[in-house]
BALO-463529 format. One line per field, with one value per residue: residue number from 1; x, y, z of N, C-alpha, C, O in turn. Coordinates in steps of 0.001 Angstrom, whole numbers, plus 500000, padded with zeros to 6 digits. Layout:
<atoms>
guvo = NUM;...
n_px = X;...
n_py = Y;...
n_pz = Z;...
ca_px = X;...
ca_py = Y;...
ca_pz = Z;...
c_px = X;...
c_py = Y;...
c_pz = Z;...
o_px = X;...
o_py = Y;...
o_pz = Z;...
</atoms>
This chain:
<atoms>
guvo = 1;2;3;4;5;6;7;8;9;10;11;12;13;14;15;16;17;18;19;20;21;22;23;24;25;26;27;28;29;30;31;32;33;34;35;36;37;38;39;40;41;42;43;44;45;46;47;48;49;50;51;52;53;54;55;56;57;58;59;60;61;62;63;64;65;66;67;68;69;70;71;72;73;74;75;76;77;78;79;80;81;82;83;84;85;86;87;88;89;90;91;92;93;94;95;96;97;98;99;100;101;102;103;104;105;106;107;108;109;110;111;112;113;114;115;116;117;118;119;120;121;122;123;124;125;126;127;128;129;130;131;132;133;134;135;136;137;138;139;140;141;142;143;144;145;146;147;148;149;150;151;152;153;154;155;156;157;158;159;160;161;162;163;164;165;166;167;168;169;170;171;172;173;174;175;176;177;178;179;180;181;182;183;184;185;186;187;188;189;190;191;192;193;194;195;196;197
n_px = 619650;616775;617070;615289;613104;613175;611125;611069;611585;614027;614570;615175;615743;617012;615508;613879;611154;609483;607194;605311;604697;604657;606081;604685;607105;608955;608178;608377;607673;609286;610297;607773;606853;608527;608409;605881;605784;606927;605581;603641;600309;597583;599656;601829;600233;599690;598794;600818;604024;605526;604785;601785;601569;601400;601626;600514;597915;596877;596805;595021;592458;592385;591635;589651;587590;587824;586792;584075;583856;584693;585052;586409;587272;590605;591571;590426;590963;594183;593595;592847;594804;596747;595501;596490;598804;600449;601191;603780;605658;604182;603819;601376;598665;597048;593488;592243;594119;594459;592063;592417;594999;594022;593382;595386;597033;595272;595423;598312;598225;596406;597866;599931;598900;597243;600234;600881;598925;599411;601845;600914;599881;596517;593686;594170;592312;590370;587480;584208;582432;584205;585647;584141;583785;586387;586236;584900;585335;587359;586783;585828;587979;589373;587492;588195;591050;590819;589477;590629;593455;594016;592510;590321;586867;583914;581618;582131;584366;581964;580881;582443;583674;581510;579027;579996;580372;580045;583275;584846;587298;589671;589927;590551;592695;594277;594929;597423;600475;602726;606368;608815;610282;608400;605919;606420;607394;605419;603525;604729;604484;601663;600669;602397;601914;598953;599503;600522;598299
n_py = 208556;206466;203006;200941;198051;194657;193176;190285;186560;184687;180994;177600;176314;178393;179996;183605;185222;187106;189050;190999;191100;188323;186450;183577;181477;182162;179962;177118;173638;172059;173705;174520;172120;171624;173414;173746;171318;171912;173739;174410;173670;175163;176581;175231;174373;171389;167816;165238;163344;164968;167510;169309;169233;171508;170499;168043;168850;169755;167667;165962;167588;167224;164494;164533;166049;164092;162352;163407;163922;161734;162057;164161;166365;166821;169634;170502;168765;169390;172263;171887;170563;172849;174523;175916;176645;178814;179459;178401;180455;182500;181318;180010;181680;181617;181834;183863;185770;186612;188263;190106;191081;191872;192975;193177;190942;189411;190137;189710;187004;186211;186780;185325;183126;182642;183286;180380;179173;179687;178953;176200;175618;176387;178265;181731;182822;180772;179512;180613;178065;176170;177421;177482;174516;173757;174961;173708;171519;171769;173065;170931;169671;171240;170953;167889;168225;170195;168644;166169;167063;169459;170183;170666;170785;168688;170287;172456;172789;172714;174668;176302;175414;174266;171674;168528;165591;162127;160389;158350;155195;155613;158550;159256;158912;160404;162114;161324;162569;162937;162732;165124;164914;162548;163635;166050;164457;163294;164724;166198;163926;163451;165903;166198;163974;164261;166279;165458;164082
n_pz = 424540;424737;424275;422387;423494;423570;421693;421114;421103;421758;420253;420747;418094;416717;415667;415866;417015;417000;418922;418772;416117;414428;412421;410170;409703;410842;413062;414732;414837;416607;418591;419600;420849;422613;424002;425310;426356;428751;430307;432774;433416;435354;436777;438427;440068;440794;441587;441974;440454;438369;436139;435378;431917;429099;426700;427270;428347;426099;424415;425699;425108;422632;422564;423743;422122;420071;420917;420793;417901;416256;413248;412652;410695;408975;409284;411514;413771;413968;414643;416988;418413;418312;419886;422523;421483;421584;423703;424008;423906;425301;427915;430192;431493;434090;434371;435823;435904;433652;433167;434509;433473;430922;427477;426292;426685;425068;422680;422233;421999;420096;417974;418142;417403;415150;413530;413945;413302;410191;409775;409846;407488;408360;408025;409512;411116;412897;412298;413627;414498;414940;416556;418875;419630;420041;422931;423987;424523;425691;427983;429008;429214;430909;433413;434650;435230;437070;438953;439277;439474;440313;442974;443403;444257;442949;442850;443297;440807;438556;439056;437705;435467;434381;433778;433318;430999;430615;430123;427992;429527;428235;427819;429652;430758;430149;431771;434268;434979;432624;432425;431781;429034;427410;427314;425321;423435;422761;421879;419875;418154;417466;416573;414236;412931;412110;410523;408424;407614
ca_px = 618517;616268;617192;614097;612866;613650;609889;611715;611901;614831;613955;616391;616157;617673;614594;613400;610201;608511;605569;604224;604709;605340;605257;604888;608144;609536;607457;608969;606989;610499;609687;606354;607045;609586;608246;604890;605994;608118;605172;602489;599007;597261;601063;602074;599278;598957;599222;601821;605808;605317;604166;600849;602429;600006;601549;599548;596740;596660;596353;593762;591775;592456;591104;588305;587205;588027;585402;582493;583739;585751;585560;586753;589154;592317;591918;589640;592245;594959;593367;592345;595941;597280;594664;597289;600554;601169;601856;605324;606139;604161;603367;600086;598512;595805;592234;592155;595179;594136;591294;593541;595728;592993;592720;596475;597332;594836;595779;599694;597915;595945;598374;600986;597883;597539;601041;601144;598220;599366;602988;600614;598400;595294;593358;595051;591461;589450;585768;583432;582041;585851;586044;583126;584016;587138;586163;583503;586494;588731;585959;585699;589467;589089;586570;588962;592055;590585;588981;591398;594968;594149;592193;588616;585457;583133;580470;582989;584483;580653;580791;583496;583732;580311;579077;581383;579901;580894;584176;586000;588528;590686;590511;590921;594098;595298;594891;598198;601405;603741;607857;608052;610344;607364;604755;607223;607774;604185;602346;604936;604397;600788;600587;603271;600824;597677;599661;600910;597240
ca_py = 207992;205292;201591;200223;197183;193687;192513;188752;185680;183157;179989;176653;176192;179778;181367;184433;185217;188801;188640;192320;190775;187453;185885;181567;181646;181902;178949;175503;172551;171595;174860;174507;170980;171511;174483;173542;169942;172323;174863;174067;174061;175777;177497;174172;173608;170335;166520;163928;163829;165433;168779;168604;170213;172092;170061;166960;169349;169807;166185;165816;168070;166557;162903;165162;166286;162814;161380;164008;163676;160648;162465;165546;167201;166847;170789;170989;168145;170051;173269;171480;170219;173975;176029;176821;176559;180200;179383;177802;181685;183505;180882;179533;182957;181715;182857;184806;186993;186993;188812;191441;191734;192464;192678;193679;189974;188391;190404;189314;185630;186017;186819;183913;181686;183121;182721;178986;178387;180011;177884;174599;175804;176796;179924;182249;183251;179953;179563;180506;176833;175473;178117;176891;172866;173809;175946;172674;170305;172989;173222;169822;169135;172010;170093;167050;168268;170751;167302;165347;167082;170713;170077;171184;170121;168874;171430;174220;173162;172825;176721;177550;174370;173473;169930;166943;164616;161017;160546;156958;155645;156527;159671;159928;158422;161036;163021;160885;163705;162485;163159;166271;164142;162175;164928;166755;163610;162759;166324;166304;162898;163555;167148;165776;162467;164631;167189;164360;163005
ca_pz = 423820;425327;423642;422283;424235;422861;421587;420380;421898;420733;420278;420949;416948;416497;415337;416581;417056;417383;419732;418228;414797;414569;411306;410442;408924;412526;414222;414231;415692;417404;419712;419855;421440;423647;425020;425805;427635;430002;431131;433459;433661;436868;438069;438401;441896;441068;442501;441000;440575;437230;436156;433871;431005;427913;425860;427856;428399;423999;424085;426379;424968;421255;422789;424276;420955;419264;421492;419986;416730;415846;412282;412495;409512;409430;409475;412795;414532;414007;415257;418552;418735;418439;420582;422971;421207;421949;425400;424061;424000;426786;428793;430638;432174;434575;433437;436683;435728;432034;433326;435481;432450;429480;426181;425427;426374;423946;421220;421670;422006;418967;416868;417882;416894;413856;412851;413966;411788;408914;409220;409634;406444;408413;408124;410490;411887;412780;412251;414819;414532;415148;417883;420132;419324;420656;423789;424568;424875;426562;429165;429884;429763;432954;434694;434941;435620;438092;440621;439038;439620;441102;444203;443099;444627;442087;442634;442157;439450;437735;438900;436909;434156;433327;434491;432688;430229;430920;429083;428289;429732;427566;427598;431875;431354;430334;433139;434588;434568;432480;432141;430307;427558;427717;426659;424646;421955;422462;421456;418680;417266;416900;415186;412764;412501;411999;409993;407288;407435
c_px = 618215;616566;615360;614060;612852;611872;610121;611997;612648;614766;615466;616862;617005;616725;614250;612104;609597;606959;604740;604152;604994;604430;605962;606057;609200;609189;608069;608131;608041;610316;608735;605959;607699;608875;606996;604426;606344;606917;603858;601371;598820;598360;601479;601362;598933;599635;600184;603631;605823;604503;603261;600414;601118;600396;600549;598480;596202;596266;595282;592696;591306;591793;589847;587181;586900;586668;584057;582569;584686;585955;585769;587678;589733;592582;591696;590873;593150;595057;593014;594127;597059;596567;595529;598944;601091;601537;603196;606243;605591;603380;602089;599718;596899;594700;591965;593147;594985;592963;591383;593786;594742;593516;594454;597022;596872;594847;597388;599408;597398;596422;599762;600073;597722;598649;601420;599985;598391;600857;601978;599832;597013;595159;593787;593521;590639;587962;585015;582339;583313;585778;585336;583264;585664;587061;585362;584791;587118;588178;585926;587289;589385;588645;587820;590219;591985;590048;589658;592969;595045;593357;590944;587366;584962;582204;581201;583565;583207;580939;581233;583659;582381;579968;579454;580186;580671;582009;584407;587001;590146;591224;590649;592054;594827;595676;596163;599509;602478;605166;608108;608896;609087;605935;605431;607100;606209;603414;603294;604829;602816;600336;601439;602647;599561;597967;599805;599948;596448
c_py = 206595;204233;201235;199106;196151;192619;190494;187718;184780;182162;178814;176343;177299;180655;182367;185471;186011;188416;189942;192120;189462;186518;183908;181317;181571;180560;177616;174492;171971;172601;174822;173515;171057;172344;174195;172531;171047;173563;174465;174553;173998;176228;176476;173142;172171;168663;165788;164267;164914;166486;168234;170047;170809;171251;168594;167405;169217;168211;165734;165987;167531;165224;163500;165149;165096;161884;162342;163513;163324;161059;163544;165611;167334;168661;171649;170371;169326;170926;173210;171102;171516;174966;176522;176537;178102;180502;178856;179264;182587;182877;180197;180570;182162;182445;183439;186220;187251;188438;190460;192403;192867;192092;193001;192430;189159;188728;189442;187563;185560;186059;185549;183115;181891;182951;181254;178348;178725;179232;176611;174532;175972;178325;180903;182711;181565;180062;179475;179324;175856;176416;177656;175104;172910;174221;174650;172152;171119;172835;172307;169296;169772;171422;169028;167344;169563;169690;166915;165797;168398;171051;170373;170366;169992;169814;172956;174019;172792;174545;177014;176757;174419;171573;169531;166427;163290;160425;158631;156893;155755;157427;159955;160095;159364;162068;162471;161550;162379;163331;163983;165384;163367;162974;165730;165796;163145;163707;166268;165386;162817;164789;166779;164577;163406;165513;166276;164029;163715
c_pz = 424386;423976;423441;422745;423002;423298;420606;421243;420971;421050;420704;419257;416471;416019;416209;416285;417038;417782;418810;416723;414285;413177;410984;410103;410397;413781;413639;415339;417044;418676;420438;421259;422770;424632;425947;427016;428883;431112;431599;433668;435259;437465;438494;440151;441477;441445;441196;441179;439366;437251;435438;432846;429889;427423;426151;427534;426561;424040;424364;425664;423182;421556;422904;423130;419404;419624;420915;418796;415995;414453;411655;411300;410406;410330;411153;413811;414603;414706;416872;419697;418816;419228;421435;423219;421574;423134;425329;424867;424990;427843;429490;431935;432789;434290;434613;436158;434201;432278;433664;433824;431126;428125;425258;425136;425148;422902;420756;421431;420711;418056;416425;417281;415881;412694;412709;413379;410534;409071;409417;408376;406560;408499;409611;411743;412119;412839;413306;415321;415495;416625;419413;420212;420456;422298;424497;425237;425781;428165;430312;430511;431193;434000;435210;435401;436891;439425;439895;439845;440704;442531;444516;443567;443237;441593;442190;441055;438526;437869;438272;435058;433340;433769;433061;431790;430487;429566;429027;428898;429577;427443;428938;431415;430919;431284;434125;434393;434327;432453;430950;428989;426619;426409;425390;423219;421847;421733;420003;417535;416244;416006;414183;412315;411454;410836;408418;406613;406062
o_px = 619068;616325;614476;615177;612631;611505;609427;612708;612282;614877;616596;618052;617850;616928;614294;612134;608475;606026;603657;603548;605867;603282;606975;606032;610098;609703;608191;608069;607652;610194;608695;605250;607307;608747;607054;603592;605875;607211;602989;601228;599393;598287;601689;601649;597831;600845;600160;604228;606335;603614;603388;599688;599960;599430;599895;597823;595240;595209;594544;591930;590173;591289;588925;586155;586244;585919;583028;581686;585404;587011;585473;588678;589755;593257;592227;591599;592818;596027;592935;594451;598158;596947;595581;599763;602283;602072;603852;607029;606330;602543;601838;600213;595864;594817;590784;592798;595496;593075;590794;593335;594826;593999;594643;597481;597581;594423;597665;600218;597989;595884;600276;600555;598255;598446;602061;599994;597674;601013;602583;599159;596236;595933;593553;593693;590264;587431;585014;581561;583170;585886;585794;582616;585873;587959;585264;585132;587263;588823;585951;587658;589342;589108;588420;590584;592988;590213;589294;593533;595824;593592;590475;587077;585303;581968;581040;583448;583644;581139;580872;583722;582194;580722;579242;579070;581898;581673;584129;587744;591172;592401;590903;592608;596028;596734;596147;599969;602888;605093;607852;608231;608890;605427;604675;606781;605842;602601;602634;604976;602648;599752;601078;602940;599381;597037;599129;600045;595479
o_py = 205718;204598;201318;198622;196462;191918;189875;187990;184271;182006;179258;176155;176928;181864;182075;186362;185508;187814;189739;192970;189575;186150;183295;180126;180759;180315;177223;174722;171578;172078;175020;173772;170540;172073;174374;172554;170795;174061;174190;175710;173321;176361;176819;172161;171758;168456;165857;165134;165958;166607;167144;171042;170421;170488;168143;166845;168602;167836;165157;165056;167503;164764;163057;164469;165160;161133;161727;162762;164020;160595;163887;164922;167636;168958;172602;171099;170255;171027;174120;171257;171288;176136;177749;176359;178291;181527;178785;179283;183403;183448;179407;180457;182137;183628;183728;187399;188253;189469;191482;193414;194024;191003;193034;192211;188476;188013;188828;186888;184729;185564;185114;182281;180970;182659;180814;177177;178212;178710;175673;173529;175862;179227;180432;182872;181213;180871;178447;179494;175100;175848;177542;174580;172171;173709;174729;172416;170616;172591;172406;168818;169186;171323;169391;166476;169831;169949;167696;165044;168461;172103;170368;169277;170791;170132;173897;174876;172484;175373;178086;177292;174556;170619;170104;166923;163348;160131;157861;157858;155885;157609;161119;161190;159344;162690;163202;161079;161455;164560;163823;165168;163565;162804;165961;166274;162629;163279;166292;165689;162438;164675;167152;164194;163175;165701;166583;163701;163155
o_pz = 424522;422825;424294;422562;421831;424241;419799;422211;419912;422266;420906;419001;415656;415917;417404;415435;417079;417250;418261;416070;413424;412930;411318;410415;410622;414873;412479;416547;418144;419783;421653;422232;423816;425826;427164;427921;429994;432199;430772;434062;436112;438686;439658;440837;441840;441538;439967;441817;439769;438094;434880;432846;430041;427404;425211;426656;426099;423534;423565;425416;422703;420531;422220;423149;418365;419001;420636;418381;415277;414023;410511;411104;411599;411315;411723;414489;415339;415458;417698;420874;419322;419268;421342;424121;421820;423558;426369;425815;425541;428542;428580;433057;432123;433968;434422;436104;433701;431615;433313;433285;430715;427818;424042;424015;424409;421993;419725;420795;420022;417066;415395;416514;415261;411515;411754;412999;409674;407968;408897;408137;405611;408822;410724;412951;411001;413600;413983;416260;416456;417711;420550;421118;421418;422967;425721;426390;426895;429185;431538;431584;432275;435137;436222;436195;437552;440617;439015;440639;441656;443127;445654;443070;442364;440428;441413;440179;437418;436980;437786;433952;432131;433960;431992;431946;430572;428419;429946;429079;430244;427132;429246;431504;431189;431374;435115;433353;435029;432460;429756;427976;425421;425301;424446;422130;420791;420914;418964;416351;415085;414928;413067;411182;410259;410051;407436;405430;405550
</atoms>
């Protein structure tokens, strides 16, 4: 008799996680954190000593969003600061190979997001208002860290980003790869800031 395949990922806290079921009760910010400093955006193609971790990228993209709308809810923050916490657990799948893969990946994605908004107290589905606010910022974070870190002509990444809006610079700086400790205590200081708020 075939062994059934091991659909669980264990965490460093000891939880364990079920990707085909995975309920909030299993998600710890301590995970979330750790994991996200450690896994790199673009396959890690890009310039600096330092990888440039999601958990940076989450940040980015949270300043991104700070600059449209310095008064966002607590509830929208938050959700900008989790769009891709489910990469603690399967990683950062290039949107080329997302494409390959299909629709089986963004179900197992949709449903980690789901459970990590229902352990932060948001609606497990976000609002198709929240969804495109998010997807704006996401876009632009792309633009920048594609001529910024990944080697992109401007004009191609317009092909693939969307032309930029002029940001502060504040929010460049973060485009600077930090030490995943670094990113790791930083992504968690502010969802536990924003989460408190």
């Amino acid at each position: 008799m075939a062994k059934e395949p091991r659909v669980w990922q264990r965490m460093l806290s000891g939880r364990r996680l079920n990707l085909l079921d995975p309920s909030p009760l299993d998600v710890e910010l301590d995970d979330i954190a750790h994991g996200l400093a450690r896994v790199a955006r673009w396959n890690g193609q890009t310039v600096g000593g330092h990888i440039f971790s999601v958990a940076q990228h989450s940040l980015l993209v949270e300043a991104i969003a700070d600059h449209h709308d310095p008064a966002m809810s607590r509830e929208w923050r938050l959700a900008v600061l989790l769009h891709d916490a489910p990469e603690y657990v399967i990683g950062d799948i290039i949107s080329p190979f997302k494409a390959v893969i299909g629709d089986a990946y963004k179900a197992i994605e949709a449903g980690l997001l789901g459970a990590i908004h229902l352990h932060f107290g948001l609606p497990a589905q976000p609002a198709a208002a929240l969804k495109r606010f998010i997807k704006q910022a996401d876009r632009q974070a792309a633009f920048l860290e594609a001529t910024h870190l990944a080697g992109f002509g401007r004009e191609e990444a317009i092909k693939f980003f969307g032309r930029p809006e002029p940001l502060p610079r504040s929010v460049l700086a973060f485009l600077e790869p930090w030490p995943v400790a670094e990113a790791e205590n930083r992504y968690r200081e502010k969802v536990l800031a924003v989460a408190a708020s």
